[in-house]
C-alpha positions in Angstrom: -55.3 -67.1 -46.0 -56.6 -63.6 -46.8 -58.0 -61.4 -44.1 -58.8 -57.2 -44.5 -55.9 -56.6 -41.8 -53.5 -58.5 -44.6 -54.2 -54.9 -46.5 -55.3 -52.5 -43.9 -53.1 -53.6 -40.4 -49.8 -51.8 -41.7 -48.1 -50.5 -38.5 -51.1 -51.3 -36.7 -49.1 -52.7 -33.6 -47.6 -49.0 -33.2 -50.8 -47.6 -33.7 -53.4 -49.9 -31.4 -51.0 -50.1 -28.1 -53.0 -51.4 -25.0 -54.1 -49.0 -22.3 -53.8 -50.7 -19.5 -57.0 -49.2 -18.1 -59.1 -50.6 -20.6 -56.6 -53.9 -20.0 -57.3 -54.2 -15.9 -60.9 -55.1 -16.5 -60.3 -57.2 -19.4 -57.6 -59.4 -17.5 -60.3 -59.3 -13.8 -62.9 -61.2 -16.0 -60.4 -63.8 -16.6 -60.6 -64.8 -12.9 -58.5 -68.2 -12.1 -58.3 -68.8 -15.8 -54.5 -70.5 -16.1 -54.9 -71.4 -20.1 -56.5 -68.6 -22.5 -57.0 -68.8 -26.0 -57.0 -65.1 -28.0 -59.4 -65.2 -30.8 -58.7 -62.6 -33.6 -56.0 -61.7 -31.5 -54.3 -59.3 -33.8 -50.7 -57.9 -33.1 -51.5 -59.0 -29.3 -53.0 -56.8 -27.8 -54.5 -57.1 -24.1 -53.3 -60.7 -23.8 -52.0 -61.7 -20.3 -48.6 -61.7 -19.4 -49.5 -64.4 -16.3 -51.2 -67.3 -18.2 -50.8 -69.2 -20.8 -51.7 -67.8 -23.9 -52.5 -69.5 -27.6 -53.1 -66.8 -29.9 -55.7 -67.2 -33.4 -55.7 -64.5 -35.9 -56.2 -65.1 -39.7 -54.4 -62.4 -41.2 -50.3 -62.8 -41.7 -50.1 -59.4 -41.5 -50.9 -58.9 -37.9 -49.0 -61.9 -37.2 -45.8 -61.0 -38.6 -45.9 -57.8 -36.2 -46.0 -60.2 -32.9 -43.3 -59.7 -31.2 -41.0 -63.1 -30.4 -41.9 -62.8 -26.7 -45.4 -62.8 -27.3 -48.0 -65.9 -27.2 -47.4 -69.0 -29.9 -50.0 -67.9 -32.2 -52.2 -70.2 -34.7 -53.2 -68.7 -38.4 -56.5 -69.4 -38.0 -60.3 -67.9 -38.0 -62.7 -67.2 -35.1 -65.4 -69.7 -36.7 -63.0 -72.5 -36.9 -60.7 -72.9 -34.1 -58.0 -75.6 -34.1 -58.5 -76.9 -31.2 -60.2 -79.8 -29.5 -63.7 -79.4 -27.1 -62.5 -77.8 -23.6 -58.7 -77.1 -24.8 -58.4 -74.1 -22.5 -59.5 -72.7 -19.4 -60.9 -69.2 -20.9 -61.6 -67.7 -24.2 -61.1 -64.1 -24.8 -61.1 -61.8 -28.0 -61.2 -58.2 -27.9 -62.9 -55.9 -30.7 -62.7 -58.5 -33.3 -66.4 -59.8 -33.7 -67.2 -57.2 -36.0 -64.7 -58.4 -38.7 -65.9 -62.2 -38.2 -68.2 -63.7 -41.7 -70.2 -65.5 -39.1 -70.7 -64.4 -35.8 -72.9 -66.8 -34.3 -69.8 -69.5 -35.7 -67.8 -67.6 -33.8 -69.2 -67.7 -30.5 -70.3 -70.8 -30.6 -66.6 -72.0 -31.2 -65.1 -70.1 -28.0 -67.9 -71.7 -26.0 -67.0 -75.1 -27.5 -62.9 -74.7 -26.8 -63.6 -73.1 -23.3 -63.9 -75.1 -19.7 -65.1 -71.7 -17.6 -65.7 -68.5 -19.2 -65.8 -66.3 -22.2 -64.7 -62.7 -22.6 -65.4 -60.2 -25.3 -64.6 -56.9 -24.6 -67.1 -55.2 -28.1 -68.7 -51.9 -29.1 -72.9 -51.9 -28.3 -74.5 -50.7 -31.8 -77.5 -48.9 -29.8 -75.0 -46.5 -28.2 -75.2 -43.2 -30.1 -73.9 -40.6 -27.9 -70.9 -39.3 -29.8 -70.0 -36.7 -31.6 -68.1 -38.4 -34.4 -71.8 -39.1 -35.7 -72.2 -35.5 -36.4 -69.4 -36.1 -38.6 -69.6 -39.4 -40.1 -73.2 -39.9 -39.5 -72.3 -43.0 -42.0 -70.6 -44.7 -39.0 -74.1 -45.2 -37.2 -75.2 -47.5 -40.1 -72.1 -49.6 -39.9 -72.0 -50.1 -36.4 -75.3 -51.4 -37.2 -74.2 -53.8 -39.8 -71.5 -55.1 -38.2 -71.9 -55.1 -34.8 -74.3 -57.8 -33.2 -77.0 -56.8 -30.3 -76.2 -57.1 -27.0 -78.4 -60.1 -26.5 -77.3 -61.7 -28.8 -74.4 -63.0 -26.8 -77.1 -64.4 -24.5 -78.7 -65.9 -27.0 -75.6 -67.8 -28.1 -73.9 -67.7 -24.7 -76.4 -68.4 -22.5 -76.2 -65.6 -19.3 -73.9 -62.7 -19.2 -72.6 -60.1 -17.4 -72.4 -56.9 -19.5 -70.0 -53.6 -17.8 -69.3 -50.8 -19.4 -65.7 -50.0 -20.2 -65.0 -46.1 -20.0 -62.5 -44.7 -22.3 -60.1 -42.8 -20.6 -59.1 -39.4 -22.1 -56.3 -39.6 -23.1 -56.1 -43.2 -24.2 -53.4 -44.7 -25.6 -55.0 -47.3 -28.2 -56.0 -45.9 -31.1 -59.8 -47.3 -31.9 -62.4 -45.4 -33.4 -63.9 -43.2 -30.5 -60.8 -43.0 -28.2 -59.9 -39.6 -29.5 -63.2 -38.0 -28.1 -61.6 -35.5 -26.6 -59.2 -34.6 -29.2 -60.4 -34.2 -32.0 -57.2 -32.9 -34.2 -56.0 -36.9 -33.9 -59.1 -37.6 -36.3 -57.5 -35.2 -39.1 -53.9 -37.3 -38.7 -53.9 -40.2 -41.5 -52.1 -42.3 -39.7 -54.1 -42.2 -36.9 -57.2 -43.0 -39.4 -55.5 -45.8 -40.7 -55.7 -47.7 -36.8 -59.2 -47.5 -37.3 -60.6 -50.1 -39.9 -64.2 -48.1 -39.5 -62.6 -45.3 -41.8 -61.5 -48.0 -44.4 -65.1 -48.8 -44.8 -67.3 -45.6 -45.1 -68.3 -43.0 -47.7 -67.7 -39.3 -47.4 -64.5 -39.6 -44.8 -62.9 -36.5 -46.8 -66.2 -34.5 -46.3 -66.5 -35.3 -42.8 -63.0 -34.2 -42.4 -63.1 -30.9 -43.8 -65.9 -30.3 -41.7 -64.2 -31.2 -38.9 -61.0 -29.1 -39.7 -62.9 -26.2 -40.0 -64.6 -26.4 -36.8 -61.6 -26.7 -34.9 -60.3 -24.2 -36.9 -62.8 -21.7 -36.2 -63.2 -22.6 -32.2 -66.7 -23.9 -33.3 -65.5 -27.6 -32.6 -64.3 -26.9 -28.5 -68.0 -24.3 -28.1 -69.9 -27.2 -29.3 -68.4 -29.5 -26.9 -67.2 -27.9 -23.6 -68.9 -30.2 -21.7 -65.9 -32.9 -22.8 -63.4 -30.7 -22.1 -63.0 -31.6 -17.9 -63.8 -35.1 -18.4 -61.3 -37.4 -17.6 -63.3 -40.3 -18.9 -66.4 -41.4 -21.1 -68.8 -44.0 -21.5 -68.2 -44.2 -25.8 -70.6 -47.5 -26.0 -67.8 -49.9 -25.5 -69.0 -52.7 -23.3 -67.4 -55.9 -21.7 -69.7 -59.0 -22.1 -68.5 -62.3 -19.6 -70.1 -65.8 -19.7 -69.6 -68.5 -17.6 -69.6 -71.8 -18.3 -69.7 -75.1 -16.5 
C-alpha cells in the first residue's frame, strides 16, 4: 500500500513528538470512551495511554516507527476501515483529513465504526492570521485545497462542538505553524521535512531567503513584536467533537 508519508515521514516520529498541551484537550473530548480507534494515526501521536487503542494508518513507513509499546496498529485507509458497524467506543484522528482522497469517505467511516463520539483535532482553512503567509503566500491556496470547511463536518457529522486549540510557544510538535514564534526553526531542513505543507508548494527556496534575511537584518522580530511576549496563539487549529447515539 502506497501512501505520501511512505516517502516523506522519514524520522517523522523524532520530529512530530506530542505536546501534551495540545494532547489534554484532545484526550477531555474522549470523555468515558474505553475503546478508541486512531484513524491516520501516524507514528502515534496523541493516542491515549488509558484506553484501548486500535491504530489505522496506510503508510508502512509511519508504522515501522511505532514503538512496540504502542497501540496494535491496522495498515489500512481512513475511507475504508476494517472494522465492523459500532466496533469501538470513540473515533479519533488528528491532522490527517487533509491527506485523505475522499474526505466525506472518511468521515462517514468513523461515524459508522463509532458508538459515542468523534474527534478530529484539524487546521480551519478561513484562518489567515499568520505570518508564514507573508512568506509562502502559496500555503493559503493549499490550505484551501486540502482542508475541508468547518461545516462540513456538520454536514457529514451531524452537530458539533468546534474549540480552538492554541499553540503554545514553544511547542514541541513540529507542524506547520508551531514555530510562530521562532522563526529560525523554519530555515532548519529537518525541521521542514515534519511539515508535509513544504513537500507540496512552489517557491519554498524563495520564501526562505526572504525569511533569512529578515532575521538577519532585525526586520523579521520589528515586524512582529507583538509575538514576542505571547506565550500562546490561536494559529487556526481547531478541535471539532460529535456525538453520537
Amino acid at each position: 500500500m502506497s501512501a505520501l508519508y511512505d516517502t516523506i515521514g522519514i524520522d517523522y516520529a523524532n520530529l512530530r513528538q506530542p505536546d501534551p498541551r495540545i494532547a489534554a484537550p484532545i484526550l477531555a473530548a474522549l470523555g468515558d470512551a474505553k475503546s478508541v480507534v486512531n484513524v491516520g494515526a501516524g507514528a502515534g501521536s496523541y493516542e491515549p495511554a488509558d484506553r484501548i487503542v486500535t491504530a489505522v494508518e496506510p503508510s508502512a513507513e509511519m508504522i515501522s516507527q511505532r514503538r512496540p509499546d504502542q497501540a496494535k496498529i491496522v495498515q489500512a485507509s481512513a475511507e475504508s476501515l476494517p472494522f465492523d458497524d459500532n466496533s469501538f467506543d470513540a473515533a479519533m484522528a488528528v491532522l490527517t483529513v487533509h491527506h485523505w482522497s475522499d474526505q466525506a469517505a472518511g468521515l462517514a467511516e468513523m461515524r459508522r465504526v463509532a458508538r459515542s463520539r468523534a474527534v478530529m483535532l484539524t487546521f480551519d482553512p478561513a484562518f489567515r492570521d499568520m505570518w508564514l503567509l507573508d512568506y509562502w503566500p502559496q500555503l493559503a491556496q493549499l490550505d484551501d485545497d486540502q482542508m475541508p470547511a468547518l461545516d462540513f463536518y456538520e454536514k457529514h457529522w451531524g452537530p458539533v462542538d468546534i474549540a480552538t486549540v492554541s499553540v503554545p510557544h514553544d511547542c514541541i510538535d513540529g507542524f506547520l505553524y508551531a514555530f510562530w514564534r521562532r522563526p529560525s526553526a523554519y530555515l532548519d531542513p529537518r525541521i521542514r521535512q515534519g511539515s508535509s505543507s513544504f513537500w507540496r508548494i512552489d517557491g519554498v527556496e524563495e520564501g526562505l531567503a526572504r525569511l533569512e534575511q529578515d532575521i538577519a537584518s532585525g526586520d523579521w522580530h520589528q515586524r512582529y513584536a507583538s509575538l514576542l511576549d505571547r506565550t500562546e496563539l490561536d494559529m487556526g487549529y481547531r478541535l471539532i467533537v460529535a456525538e453520537f447515539g
